[in-house]
C-alpha positions as CSV (number, residue, x, y, z in Angstrom):
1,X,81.2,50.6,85.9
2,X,81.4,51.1,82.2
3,X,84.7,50.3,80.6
4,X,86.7,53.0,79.6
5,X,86.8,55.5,81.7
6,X,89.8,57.1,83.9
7,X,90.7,60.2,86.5
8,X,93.8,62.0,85.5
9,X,95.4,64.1,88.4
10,X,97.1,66.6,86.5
11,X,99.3,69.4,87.7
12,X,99.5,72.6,85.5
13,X,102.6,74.3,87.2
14,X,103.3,77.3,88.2
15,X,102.2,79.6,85.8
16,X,104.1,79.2,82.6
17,X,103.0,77.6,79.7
18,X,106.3,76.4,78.6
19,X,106.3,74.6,82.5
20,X,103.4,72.6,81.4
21,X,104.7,68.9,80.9
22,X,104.3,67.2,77.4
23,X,102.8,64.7,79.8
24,X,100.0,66.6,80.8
25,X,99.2,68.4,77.9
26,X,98.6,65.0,76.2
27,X,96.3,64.0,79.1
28,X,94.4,67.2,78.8
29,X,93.5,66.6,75.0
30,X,92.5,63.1,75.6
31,X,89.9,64.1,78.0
32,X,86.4,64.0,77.9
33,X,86.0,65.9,81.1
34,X,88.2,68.8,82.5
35,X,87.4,69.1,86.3
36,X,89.0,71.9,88.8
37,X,88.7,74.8,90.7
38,X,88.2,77.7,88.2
39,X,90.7,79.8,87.5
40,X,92.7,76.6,86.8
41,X,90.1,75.9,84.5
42,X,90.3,78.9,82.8
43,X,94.0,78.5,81.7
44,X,93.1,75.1,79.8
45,X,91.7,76.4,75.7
46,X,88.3,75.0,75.3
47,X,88.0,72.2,73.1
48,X,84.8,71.0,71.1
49,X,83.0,67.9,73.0
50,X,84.9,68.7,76.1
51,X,83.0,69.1,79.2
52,X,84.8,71.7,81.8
53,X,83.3,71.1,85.6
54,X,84.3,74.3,87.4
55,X,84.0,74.6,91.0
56,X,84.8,77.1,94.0
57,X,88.6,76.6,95.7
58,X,86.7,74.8,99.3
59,X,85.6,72.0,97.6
60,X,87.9,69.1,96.6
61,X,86.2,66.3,98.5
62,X,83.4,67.1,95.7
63,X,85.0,68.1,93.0
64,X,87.5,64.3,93.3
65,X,83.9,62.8,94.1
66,X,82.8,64.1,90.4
67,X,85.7,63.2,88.5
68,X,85.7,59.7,90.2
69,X,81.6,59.0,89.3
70,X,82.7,60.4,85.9
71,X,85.0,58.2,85.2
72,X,82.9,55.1,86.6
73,X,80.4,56.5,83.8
74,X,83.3,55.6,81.1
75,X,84.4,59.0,80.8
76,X,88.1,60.5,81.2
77,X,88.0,62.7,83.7
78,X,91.0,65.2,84.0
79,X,91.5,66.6,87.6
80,X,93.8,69.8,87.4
81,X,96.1,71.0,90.0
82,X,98.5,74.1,89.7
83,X,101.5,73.5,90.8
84,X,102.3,69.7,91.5
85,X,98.9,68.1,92.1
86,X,100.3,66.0,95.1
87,X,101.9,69.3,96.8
88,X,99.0,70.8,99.0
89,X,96.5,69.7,95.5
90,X,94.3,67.7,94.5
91,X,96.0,64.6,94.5
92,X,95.2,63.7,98.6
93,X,91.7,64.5,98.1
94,X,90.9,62.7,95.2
95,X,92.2,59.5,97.0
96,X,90.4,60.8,100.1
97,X,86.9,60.7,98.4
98,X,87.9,57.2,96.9
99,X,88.4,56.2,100.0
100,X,85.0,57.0,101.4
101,X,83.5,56.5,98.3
102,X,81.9,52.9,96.7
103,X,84.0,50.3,96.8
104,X,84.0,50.2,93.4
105,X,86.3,53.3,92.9
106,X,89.2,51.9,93.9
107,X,89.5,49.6,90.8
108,X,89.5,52.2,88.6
109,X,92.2,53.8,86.5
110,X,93.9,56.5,88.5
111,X,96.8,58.6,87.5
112,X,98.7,61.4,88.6
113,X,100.4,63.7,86.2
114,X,103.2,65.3,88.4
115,X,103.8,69.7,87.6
116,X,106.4,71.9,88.5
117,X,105.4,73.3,91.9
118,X,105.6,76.8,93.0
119,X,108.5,76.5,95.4
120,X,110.6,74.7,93.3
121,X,109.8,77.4,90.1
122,X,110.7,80.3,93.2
123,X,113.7,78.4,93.9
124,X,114.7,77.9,90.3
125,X,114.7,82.2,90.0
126,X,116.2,83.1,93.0
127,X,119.1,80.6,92.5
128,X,118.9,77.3,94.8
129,X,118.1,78.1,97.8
130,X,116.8,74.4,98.7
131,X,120.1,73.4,97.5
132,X,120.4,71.0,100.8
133,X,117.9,69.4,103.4
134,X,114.6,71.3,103.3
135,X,110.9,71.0,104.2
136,X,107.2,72.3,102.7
137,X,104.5,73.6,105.4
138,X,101.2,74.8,104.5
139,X,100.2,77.9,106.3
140,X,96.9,77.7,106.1
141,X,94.9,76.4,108.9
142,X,91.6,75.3,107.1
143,X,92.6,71.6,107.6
144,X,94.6,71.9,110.5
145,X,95.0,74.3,113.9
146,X,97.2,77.1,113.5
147,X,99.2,76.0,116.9
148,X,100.4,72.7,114.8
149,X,101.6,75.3,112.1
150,X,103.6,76.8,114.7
151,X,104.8,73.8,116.2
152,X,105.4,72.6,113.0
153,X,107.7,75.7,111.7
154,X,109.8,75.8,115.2
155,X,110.8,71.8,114.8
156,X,112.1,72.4,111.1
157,X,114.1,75.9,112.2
158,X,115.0,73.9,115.1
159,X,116.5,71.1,112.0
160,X,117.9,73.6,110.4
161,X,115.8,73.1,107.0
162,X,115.2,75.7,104.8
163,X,111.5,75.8,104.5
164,X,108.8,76.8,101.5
165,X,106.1,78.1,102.8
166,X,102.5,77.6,101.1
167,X,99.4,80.2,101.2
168,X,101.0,82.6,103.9
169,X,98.3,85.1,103.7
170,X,95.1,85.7,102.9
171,X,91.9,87.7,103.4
172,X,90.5,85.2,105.7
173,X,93.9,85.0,107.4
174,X,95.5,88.1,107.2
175,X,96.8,88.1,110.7
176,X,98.7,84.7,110.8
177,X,101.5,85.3,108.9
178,X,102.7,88.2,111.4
179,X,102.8,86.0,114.3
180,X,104.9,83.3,111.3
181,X,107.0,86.0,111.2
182,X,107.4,86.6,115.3
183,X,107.9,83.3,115.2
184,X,110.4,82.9,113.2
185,X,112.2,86.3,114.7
186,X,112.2,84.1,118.4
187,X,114.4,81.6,116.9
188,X,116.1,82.4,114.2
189,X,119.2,85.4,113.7
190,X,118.2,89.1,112.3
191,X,119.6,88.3,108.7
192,X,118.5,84.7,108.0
193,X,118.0,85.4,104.3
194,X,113.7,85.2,103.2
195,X,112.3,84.8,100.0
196,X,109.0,86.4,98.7
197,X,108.3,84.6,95.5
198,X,105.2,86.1,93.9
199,X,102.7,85.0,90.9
200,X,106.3,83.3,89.9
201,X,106.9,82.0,86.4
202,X,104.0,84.2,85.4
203,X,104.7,88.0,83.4
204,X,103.7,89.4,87.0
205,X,106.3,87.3,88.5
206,X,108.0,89.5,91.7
207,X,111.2,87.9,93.8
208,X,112.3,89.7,96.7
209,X,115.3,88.7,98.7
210,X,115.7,89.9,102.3
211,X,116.7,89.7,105.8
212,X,114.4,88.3,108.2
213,X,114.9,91.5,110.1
214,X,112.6,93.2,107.2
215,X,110.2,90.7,106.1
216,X,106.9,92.5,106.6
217,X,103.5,90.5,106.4
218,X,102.1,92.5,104.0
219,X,104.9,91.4,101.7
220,X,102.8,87.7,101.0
221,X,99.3,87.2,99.6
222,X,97.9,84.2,98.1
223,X,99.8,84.3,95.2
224,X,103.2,84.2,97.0
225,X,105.3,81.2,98.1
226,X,107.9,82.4,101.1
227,X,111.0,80.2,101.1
228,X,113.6,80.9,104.9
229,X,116.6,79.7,104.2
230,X,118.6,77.7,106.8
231,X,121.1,79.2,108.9
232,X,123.7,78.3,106.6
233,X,121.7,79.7,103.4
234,X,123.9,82.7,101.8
235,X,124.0,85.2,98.5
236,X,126.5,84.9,96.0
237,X,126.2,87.7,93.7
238,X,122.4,88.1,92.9
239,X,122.0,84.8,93.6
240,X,120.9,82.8,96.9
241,X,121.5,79.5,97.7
242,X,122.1,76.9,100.4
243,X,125.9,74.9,100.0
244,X,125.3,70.9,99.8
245,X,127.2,70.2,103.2
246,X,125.2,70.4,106.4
């Protein structure tokens, strides 16, 4: 390995420029390499001598594999996330492909530049609706079956959490949220307050507040977080939130 050389996992947040962290914008103009999926890219300026390694949204194993030989190469490899880069990011997989990677890997100089994640930036607009206990589930079943995302969501209701919900619906998957929803109907009352946070932080930003009763799935795309509130969650002039006690 040539001395030198690092991986930066860096989370860009939600949207907002003014959510990007001092932090990571210092990483970003240190770096020789700026590697991620490529929309995320996109939202970095260009900056002479600096190397952007865009790549489609399926492949993190390779995309961390890259930034890792990079680095081994002596180079400073940036790694961007939106979001929190340990939240459903890039994060896992970079360790991941160090982990099945050379041995040599693991002694190199890792760190992971922590973002405002889209649930918390939802729950920031809407009030605090995570104000107590509360839980994060993934919705999408590219890593996982779909019957543990179910089993998953009726344990947390069944805990009472309020829950943020990550990539609810998509193109490839535009039939699971509705049976999330049925779901959620079985076992949960009529006006259990849900949150449809879209493109948040962002000039499109969209926050819709509503009872269960009317959540439709057409209400979520990619570009939406969904935060349920627990049973004890409640509105207070435009605001939701969930009260500290249990």
């Amino acid at each position: 390995m040539k001395p030198g050389g690092w991986v930066s996992v860096t989370g860009l947040g939600p949207g907002a420029e003014d959510l990007v962290t001092p932090e990571a914008r210092a990483i970003l103009a240190e770096a020789t390499d700026i590697v991620g999926y490529g929309p995320y890219v996109a939202r970095i300026p260009e900056r002479e001598g600096q190397i952007r390694h865009a790549s489609d949204n399926r492949v993190e194993l390779e995309r961390a594999a890259l930034a890792l030989s990079l680095a081994a190469e002596g180079r400073r490899a940036a790694v961007v996330s939106s979001g929190d880069p340990g939240v459903f990011a890039m994060a896992s997989a970079l360790f991941e492909a160090m982990e099945a990677g050379p041995e040599a890997w693991r002694n190199l100089e890792v760190r992971v530049v922590p973002g405002v994640t889209a649930m918390l930036a939802a729950a920031a607009a809407a009030g605090a609706p995570l104000g107590h206990d509360f839980c994060a589930i993934n919705l999408s079943d590219n890593l996982k079956p779909f019957g543990l995302v179910l089993k998953r969501l009726r344990l947390a209701v069944e805990a009472d959490f309020a829950m943020g919900l990550y990539n609810p619906r998509s193109k490839a998957r535009p039939r699971q949220f509705a049976e999330v929803l049925t779901l959620l109907r079985e076992i949960c009352e009529p006006e259990r307050l849900i949150l449809f946070a879209r493109a948040v932080s962002t000039p499109e930003q969209e926050i819709r507040v509503i009872p269960l009763r009317e959540a439709a799935p057409e209400m979520a795309d990619m570009r939406t977080v969904v935060l349920v509130g627990s049973s004890r969650t409640r509105r207070v002039g435009r605001f939701v939130y969930t009260p500290r006690s249990a």
